[in-house]
PDBQT receptor file of N, H, CA, C and O in Angstrom, charges set to zero:
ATOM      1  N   UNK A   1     161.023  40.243  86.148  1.00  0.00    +0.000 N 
ATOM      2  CA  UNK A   1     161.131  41.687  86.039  1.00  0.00    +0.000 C 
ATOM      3  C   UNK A   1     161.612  42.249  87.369  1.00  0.00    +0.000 C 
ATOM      4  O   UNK A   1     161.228  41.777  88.439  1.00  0.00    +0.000 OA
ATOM      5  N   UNK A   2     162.537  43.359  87.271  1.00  0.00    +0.000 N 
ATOM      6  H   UNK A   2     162.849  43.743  86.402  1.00  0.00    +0.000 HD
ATOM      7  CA  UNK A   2     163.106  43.488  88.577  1.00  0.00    +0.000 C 
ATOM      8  C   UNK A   2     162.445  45.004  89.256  1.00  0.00    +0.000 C 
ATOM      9  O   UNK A   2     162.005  45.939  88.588  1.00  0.00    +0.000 OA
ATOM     10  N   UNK A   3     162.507  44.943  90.451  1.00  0.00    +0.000 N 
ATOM     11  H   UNK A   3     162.865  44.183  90.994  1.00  0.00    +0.000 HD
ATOM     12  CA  UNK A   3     161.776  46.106  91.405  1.00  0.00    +0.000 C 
ATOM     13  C   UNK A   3     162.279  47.356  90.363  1.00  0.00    +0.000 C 
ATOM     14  O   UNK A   3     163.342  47.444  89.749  1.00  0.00    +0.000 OA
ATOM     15  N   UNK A   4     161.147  48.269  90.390  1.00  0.00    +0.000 N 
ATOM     16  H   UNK A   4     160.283  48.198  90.888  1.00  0.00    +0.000 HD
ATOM     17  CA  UNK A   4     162.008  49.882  90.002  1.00  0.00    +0.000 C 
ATOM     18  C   UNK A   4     162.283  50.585  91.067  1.00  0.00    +0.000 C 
ATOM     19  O   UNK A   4     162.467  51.802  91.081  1.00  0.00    +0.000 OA
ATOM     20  N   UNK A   5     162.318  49.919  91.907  1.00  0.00    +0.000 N 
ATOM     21  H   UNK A   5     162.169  48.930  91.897  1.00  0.00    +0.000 HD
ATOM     22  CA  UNK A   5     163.206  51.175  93.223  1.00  0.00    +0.000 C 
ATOM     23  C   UNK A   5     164.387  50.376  92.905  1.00  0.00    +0.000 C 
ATOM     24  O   UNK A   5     165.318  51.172  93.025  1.00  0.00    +0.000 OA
ATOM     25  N   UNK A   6     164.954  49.023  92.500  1.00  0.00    +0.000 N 
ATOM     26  H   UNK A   6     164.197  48.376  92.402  1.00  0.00    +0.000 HD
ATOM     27  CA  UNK A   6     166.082  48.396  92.400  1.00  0.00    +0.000 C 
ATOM     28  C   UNK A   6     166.691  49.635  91.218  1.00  0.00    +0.000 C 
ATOM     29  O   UNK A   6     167.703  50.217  91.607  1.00  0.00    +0.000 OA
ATOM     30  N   UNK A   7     166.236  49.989  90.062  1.00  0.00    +0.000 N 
ATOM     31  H   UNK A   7     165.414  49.515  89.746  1.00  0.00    +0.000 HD
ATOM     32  CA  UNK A   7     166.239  50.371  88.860  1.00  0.00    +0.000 C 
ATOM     33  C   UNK A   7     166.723  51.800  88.972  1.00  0.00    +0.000 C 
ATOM     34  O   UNK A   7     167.673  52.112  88.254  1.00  0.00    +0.000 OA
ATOM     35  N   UNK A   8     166.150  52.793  89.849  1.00  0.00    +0.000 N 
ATOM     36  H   UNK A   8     165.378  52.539  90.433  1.00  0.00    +0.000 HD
ATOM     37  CA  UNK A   8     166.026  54.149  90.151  1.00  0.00    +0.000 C 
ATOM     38  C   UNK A   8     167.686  54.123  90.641  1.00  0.00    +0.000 C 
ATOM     39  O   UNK A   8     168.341  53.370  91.360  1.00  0.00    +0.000 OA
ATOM     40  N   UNK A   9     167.944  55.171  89.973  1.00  0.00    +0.000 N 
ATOM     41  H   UNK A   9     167.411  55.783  89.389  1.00  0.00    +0.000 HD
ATOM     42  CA  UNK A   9     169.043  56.089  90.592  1.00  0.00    +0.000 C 
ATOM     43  C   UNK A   9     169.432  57.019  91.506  1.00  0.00    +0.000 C 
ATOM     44  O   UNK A   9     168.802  58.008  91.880  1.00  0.00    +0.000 OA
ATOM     45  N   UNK A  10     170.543  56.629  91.854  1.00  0.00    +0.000 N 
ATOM     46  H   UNK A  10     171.055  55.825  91.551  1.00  0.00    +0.000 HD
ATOM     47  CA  UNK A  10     170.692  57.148  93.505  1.00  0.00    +0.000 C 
ATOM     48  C   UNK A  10     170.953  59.060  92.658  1.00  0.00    +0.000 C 
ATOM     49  O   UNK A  10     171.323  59.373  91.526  1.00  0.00    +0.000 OA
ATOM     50  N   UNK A  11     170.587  59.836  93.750  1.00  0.00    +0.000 N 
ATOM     51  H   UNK A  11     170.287  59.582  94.669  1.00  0.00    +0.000 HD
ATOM     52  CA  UNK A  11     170.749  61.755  93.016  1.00  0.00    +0.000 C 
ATOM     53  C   UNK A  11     171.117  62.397  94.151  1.00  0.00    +0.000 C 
ATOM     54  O   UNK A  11     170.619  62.021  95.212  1.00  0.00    +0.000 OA
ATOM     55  N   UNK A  12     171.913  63.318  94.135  1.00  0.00    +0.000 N 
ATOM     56  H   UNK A  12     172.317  63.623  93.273  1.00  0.00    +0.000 HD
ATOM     57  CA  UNK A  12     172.710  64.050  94.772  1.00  0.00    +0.000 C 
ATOM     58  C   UNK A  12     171.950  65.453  95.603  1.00  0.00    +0.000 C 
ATOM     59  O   UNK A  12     170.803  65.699  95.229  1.00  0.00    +0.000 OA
ATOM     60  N   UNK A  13     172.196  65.829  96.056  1.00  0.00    +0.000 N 
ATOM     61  H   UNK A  13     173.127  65.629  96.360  1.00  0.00    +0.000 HD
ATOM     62  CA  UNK A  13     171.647  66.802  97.334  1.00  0.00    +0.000 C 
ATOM     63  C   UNK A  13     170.966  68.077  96.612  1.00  0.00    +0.000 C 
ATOM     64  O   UNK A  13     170.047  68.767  97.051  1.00  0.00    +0.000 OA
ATOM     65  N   UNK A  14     171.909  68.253  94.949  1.00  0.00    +0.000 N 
ATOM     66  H   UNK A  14     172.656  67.692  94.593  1.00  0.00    +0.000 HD
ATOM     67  CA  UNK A  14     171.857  69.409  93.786  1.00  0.00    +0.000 C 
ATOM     68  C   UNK A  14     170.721  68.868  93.479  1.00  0.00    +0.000 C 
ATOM     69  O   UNK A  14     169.672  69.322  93.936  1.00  0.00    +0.000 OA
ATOM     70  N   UNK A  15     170.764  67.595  92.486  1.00  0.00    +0.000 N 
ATOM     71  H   UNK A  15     171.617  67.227  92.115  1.00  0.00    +0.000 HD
ATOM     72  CA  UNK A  15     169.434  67.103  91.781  1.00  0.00    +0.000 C 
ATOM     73  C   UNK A  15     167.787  67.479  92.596  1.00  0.00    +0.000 C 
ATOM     74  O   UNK A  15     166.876  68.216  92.220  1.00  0.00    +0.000 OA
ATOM     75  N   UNK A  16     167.962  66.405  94.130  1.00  0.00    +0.000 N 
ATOM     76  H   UNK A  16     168.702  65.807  94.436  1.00  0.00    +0.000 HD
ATOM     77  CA  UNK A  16     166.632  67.014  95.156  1.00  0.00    +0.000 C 
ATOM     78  C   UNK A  16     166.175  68.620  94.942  1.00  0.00    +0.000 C 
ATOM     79  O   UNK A  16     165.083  69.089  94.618  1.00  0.00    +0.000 OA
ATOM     80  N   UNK A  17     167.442  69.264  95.252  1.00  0.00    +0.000 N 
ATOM     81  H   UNK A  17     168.328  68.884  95.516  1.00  0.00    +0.000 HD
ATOM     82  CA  UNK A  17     167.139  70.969  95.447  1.00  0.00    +0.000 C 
ATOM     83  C   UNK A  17     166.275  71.185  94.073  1.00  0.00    +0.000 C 
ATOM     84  O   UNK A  17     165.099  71.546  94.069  1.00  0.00    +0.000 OA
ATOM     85  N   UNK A  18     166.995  70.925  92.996  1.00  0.00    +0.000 N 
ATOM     86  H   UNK A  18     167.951  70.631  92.999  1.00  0.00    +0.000 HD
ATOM     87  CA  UNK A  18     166.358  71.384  91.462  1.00  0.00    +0.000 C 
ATOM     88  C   UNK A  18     165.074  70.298  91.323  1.00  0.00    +0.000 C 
ATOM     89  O   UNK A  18     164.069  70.823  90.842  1.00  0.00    +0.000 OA
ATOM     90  N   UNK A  19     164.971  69.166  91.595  1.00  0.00    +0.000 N 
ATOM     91  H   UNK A  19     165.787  68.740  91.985  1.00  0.00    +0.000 HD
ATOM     92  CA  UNK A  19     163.440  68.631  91.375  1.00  0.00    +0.000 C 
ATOM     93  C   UNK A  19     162.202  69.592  92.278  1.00  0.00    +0.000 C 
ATOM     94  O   UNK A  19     161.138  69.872  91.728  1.00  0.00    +0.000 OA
ATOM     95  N   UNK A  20     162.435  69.927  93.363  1.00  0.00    +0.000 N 
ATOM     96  H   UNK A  20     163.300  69.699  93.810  1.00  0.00    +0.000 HD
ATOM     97  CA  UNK A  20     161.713  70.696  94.373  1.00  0.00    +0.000 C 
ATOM     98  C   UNK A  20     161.413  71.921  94.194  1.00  0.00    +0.000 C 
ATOM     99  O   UNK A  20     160.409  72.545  94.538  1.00  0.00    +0.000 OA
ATOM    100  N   UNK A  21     162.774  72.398  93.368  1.00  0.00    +0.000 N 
ATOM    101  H   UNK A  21     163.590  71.892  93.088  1.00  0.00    +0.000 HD
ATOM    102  CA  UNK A  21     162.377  74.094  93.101  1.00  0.00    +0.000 C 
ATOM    103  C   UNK A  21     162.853  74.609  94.130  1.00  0.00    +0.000 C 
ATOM    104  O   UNK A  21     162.182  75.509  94.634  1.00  0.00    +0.000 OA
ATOM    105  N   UNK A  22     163.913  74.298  94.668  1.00  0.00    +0.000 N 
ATOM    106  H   UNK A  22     164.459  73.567  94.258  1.00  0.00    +0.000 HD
ATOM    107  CA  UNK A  22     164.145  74.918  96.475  1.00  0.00    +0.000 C 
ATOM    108  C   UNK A  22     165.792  75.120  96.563  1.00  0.00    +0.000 C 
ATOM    109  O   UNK A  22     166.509  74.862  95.596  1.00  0.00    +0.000 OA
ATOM    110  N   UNK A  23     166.199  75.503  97.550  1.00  0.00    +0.000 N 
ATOM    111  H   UNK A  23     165.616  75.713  98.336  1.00  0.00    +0.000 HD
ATOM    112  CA  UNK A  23     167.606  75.515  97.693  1.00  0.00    +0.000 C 
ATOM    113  C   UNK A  23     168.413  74.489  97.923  1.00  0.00    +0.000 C 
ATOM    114  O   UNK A  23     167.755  73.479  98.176  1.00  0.00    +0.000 OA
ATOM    115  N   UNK A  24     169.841  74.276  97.948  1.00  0.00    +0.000 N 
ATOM    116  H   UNK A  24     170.374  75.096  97.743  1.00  0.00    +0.000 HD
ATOM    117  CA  UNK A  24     170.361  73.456  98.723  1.00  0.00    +0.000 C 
ATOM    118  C   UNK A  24     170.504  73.589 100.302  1.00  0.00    +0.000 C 
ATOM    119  O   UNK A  24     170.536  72.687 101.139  1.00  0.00    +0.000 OA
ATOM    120  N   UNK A  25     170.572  74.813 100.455  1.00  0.00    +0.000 N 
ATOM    121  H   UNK A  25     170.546  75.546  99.775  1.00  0.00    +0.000 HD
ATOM    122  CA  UNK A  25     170.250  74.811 102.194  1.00  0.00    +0.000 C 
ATOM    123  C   UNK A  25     168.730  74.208 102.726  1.00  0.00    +0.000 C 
ATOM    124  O   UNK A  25     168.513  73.566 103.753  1.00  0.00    +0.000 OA
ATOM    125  N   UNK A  26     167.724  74.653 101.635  1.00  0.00    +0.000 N 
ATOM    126  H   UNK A  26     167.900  75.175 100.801  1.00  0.00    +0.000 HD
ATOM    127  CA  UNK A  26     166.408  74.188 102.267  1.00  0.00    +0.000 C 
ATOM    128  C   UNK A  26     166.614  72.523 102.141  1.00  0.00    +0.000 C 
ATOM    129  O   UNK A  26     166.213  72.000 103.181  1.00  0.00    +0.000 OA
ATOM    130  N   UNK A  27     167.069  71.633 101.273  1.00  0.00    +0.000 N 
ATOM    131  H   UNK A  27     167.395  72.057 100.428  1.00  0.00    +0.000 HD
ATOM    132  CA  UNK A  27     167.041  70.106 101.659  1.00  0.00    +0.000 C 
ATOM    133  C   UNK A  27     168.400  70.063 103.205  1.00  0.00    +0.000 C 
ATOM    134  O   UNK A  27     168.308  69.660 104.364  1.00  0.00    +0.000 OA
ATOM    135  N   UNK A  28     169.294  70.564 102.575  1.00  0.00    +0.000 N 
ATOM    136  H   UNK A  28     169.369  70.892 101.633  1.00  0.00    +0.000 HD
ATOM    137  CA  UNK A  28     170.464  70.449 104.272  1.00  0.00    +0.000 C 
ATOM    138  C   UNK A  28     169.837  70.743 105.601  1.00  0.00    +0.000 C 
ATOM    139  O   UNK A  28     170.404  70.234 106.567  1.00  0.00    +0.000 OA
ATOM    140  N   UNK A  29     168.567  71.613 105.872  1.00  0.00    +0.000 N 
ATOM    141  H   UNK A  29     168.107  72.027 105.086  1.00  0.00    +0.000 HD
ATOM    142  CA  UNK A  29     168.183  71.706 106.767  1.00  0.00    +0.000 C 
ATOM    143  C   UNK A  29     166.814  70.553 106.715  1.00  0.00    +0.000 C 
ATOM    144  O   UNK A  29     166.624  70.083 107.837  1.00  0.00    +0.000 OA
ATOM    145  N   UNK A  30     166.458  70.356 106.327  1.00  0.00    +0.000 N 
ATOM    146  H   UNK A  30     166.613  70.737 105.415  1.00  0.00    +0.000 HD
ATOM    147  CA  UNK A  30     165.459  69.032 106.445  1.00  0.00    +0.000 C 
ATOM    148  C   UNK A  30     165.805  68.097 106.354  1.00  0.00    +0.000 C 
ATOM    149  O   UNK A  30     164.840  67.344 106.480  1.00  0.00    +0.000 OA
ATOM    150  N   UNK A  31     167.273  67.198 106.085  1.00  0.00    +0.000 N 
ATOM    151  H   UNK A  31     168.057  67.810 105.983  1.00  0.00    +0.000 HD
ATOM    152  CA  UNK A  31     168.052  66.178 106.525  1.00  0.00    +0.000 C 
ATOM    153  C   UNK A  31     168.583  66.847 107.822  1.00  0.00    +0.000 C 
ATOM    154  O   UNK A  31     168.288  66.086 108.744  1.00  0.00    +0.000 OA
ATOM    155  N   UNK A  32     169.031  67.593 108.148  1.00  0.00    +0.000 N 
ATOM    156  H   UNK A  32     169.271  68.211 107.400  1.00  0.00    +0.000 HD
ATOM    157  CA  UNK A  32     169.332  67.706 109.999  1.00  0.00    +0.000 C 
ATOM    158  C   UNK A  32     168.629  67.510 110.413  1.00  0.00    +0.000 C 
ATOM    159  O   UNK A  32     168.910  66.680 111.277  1.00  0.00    +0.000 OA
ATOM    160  N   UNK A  33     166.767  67.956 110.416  1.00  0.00    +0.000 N 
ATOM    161  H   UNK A  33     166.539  68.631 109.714  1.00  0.00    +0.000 HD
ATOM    162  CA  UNK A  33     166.063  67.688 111.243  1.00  0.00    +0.000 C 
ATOM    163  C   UNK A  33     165.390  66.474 111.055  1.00  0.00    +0.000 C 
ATOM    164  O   UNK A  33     164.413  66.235 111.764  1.00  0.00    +0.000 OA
ATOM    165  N   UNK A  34     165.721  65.763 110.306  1.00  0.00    +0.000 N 
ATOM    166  H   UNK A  34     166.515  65.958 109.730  1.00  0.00    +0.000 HD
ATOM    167  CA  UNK A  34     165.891  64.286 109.971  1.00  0.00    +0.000 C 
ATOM    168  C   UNK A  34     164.534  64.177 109.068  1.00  0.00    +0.000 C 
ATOM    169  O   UNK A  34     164.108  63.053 108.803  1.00  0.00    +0.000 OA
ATOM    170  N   UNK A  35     163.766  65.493 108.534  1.00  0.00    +0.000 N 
ATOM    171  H   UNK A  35     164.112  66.406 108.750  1.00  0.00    +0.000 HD
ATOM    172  CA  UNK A  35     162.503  64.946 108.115  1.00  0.00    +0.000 C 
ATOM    173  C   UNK A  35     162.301  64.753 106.436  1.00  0.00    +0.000 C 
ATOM    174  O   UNK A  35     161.235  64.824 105.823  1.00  0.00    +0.000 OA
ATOM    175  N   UNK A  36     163.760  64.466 105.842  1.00  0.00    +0.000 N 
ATOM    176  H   UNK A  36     164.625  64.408 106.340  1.00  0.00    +0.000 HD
ATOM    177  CA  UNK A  36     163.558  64.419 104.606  1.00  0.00    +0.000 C 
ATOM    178  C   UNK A  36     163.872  62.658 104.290  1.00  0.00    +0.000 C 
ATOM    179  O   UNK A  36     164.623  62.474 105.248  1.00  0.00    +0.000 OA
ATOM    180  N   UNK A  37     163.804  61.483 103.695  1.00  0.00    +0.000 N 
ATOM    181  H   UNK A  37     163.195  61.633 102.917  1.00  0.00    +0.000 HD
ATOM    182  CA  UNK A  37     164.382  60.375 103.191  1.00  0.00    +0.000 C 
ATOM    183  C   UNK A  37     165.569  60.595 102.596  1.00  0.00    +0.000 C 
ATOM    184  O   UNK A  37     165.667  61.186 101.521  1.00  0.00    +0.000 OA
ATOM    185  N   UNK A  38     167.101  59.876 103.628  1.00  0.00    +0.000 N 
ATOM    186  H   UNK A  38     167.021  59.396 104.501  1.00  0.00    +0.000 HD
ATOM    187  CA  UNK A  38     167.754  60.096 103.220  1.00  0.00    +0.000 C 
ATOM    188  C   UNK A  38     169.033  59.147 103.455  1.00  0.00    +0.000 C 
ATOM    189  O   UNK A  38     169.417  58.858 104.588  1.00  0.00    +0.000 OA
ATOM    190  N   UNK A  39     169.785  58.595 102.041  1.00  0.00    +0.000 N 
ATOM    191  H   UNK A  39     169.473  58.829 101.121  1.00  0.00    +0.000 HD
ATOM    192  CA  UNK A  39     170.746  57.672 102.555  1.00  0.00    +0.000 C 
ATOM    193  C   UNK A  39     171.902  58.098 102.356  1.00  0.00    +0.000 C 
ATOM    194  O   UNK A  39     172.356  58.775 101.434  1.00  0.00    +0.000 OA
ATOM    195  N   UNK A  40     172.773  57.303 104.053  1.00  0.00    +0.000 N 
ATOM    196  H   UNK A  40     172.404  56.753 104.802  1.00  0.00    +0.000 HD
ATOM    197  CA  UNK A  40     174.451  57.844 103.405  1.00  0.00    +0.000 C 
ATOM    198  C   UNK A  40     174.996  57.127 103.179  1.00  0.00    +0.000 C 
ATOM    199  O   UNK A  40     174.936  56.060 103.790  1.00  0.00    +0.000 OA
ATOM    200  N   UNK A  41     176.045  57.406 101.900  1.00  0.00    +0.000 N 
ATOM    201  H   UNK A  41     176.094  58.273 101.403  1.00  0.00    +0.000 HD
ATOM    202  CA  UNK A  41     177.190  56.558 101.523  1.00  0.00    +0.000 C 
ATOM    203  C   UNK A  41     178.462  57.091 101.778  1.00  0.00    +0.000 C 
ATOM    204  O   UNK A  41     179.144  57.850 101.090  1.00  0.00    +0.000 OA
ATOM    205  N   UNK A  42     178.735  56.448 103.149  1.00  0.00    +0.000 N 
ATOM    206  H   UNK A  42     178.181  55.831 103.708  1.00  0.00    +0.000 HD
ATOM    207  CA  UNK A  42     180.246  57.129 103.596  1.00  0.00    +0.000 C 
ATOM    208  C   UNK A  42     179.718  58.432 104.095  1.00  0.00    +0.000 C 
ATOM    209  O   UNK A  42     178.709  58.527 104.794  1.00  0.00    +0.000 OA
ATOM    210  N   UNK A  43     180.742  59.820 103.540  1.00  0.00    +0.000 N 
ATOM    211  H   UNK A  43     181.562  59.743 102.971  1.00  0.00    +0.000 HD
ATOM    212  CA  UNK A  43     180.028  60.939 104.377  1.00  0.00    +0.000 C 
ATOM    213  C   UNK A  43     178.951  61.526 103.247  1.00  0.00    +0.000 C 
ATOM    214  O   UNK A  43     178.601  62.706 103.244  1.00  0.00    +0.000 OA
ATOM    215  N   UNK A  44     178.540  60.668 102.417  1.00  0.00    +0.000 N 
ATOM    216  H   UNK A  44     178.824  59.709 102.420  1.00  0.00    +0.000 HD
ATOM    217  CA  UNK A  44     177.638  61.566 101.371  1.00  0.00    +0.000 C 
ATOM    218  C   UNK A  44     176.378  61.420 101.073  1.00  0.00    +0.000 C 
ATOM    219  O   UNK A  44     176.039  60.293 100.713  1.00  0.00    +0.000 OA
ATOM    220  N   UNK A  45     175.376  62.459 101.134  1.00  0.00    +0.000 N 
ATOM    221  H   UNK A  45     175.652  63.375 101.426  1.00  0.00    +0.000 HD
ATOM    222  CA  UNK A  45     173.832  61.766 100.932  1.00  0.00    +0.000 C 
ATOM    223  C   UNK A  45     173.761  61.821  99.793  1.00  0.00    +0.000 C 
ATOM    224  O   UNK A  45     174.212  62.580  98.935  1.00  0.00    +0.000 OA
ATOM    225  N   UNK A  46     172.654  60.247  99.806  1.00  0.00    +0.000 N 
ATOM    226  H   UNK A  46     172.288  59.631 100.504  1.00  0.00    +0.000 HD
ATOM    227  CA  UNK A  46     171.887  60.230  98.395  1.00  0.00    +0.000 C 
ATOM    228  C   UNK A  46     170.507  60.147  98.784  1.00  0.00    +0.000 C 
ATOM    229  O   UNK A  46     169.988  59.926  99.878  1.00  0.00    +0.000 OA
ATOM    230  N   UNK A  47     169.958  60.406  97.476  1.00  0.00    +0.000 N 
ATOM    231  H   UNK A  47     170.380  60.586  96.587  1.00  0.00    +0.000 HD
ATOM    232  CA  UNK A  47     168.451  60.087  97.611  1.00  0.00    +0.000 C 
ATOM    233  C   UNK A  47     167.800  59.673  96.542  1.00  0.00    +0.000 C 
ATOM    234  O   UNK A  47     168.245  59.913  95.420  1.00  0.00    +0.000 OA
ATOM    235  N   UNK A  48     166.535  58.921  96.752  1.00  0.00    +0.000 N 
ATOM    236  H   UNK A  48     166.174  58.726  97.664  1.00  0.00    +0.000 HD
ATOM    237  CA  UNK A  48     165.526  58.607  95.632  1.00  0.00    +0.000 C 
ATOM    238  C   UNK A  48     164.787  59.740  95.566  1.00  0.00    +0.000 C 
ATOM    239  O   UNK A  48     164.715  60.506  96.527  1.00  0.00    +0.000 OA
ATOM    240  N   UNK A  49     164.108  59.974  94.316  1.00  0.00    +0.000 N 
ATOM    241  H   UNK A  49     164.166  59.352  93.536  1.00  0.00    +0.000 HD
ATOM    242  CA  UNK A  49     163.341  60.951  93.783  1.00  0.00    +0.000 C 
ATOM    243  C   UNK A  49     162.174  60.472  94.365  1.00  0.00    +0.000 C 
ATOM    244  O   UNK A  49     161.488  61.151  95.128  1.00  0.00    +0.000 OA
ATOM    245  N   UNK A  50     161.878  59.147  93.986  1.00  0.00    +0.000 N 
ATOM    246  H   UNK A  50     162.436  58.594  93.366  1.00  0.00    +0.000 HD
ATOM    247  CA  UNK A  50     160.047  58.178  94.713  1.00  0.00    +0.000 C 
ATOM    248  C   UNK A  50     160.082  58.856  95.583  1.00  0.00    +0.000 C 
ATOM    249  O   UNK A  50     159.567  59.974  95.590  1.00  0.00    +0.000 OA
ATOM    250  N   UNK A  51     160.977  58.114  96.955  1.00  0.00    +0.000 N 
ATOM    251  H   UNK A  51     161.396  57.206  96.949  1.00  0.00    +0.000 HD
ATOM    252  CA  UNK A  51     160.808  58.784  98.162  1.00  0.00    +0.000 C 
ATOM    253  C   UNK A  51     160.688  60.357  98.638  1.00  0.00    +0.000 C 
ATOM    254  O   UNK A  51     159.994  60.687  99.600  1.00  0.00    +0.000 OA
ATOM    255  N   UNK A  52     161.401  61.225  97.897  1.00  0.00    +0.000 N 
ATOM    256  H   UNK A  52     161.964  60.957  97.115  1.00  0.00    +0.000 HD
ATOM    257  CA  UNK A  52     161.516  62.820  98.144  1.00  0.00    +0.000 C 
ATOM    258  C   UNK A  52     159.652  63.018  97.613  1.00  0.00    +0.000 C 
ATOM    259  O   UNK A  52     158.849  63.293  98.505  1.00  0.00    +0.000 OA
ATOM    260  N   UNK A  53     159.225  62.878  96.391  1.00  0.00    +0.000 N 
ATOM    261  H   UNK A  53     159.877  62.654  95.666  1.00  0.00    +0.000 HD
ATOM    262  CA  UNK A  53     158.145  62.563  96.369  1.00  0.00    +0.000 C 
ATOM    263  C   UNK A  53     156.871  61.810  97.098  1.00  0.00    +0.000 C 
ATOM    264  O   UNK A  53     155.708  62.207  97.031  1.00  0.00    +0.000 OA
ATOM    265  N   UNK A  54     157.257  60.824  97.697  1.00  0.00    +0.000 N 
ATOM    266  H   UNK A  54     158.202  60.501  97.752  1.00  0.00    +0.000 HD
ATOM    267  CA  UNK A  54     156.083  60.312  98.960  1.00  0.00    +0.000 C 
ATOM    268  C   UNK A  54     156.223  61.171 100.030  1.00  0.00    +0.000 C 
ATOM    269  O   UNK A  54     155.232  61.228 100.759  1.00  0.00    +0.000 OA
ATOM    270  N   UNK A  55     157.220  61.895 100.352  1.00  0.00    +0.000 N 
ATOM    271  H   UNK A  55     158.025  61.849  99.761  1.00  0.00    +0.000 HD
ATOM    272  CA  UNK A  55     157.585  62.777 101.470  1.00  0.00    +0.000 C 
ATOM    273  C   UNK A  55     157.180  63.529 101.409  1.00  0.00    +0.000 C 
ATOM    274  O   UNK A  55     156.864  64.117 102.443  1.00  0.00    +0.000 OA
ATOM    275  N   UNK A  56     156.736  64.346  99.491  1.00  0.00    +0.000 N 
ATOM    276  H   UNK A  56     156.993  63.868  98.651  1.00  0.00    +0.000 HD
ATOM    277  CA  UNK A  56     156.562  65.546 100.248  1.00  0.00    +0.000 C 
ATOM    278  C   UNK A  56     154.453  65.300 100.260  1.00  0.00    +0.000 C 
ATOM    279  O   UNK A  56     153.682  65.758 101.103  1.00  0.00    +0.000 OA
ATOM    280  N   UNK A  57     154.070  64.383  98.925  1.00  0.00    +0.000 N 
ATOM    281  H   UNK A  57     154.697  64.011  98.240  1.00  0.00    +0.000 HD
ATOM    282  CA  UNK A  57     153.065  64.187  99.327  1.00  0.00    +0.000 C 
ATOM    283  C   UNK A  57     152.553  63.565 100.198  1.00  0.00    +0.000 C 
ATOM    284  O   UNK A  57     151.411  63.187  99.936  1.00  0.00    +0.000 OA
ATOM    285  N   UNK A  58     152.986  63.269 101.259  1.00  0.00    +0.000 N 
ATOM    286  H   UNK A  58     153.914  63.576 101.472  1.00  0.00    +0.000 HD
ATOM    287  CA  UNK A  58     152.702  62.562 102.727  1.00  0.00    +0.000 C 
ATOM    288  C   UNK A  58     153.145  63.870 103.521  1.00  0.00    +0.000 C 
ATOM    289  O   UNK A  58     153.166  63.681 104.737  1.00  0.00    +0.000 OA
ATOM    290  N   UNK A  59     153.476  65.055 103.147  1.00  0.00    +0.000 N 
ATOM    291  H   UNK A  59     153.458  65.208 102.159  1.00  0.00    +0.000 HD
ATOM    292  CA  UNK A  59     153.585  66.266 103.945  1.00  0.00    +0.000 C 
ATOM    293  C   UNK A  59     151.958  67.009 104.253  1.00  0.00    +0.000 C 
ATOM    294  O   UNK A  59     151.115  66.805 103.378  1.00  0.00    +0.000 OA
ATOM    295  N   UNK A  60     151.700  67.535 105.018  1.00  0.00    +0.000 N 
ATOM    296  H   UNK A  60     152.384  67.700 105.728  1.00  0.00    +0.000 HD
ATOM    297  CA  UNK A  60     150.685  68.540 104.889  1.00  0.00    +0.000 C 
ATOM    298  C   UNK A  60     150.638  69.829 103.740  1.00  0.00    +0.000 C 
ATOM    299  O   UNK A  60     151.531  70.499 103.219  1.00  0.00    +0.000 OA
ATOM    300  N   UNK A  61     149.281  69.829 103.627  1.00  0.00    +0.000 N 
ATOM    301  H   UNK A  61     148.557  69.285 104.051  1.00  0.00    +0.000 HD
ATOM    302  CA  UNK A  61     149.567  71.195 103.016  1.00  0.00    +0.000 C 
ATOM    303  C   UNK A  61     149.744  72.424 103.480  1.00  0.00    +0.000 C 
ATOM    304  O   UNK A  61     149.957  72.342 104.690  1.00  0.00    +0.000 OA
ATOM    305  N   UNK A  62     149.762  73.612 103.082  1.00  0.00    +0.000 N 
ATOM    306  H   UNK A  62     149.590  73.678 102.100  1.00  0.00    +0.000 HD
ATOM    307  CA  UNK A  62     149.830  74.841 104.008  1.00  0.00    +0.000 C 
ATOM    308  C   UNK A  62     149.107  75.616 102.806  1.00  0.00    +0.000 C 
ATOM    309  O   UNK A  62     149.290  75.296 101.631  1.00  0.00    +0.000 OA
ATOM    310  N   UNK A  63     148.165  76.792 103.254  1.00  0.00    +0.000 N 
ATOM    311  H   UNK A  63     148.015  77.052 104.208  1.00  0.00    +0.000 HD
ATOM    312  CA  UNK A  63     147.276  77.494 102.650  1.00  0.00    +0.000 C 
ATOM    313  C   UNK A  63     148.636  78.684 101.956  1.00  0.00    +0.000 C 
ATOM    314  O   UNK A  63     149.643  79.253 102.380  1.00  0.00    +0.000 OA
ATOM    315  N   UNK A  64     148.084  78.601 101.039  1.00  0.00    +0.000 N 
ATOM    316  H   UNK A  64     147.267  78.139 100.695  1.00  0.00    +0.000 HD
ATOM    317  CA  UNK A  64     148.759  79.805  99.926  1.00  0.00    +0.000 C 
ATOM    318  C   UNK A  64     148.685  81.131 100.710  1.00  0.00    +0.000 C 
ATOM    319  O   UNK A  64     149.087  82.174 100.196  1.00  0.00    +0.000 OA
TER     320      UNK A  64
């Protein structure tokens, strides 16, 4: 049986923004400051959903 991070699909900068509920500027500025998981292919990021997910629950919380 093969890894499911092998399995998972690489998603585009749009997809992150819409899983998060957030903008595309809000992920572009958290890949500059390098604190989001993020791979490039050539000049283009991709990302795993797992990882955007361990990231953000490995984030702190902040009071409502």
């Amino acid at each position: 049986m093969e890894n499911a991070m092998e399995l998972e699909k690489w998603v585009s900068i749009r997809v992150v923004a819409e899983h998060l509920c957030v903008s595309r500027s809000f992920v572009n500025k958290a890949v500059q400051k390098g604190e989001v998981p993020v791979h490039r292919v050539g000049r283009n990021l991709r990302f795993r959903l797992t990882e955007i997910d361990a990231w953000i629950e490995g984030s702190e919380s902040v009071p409502a």
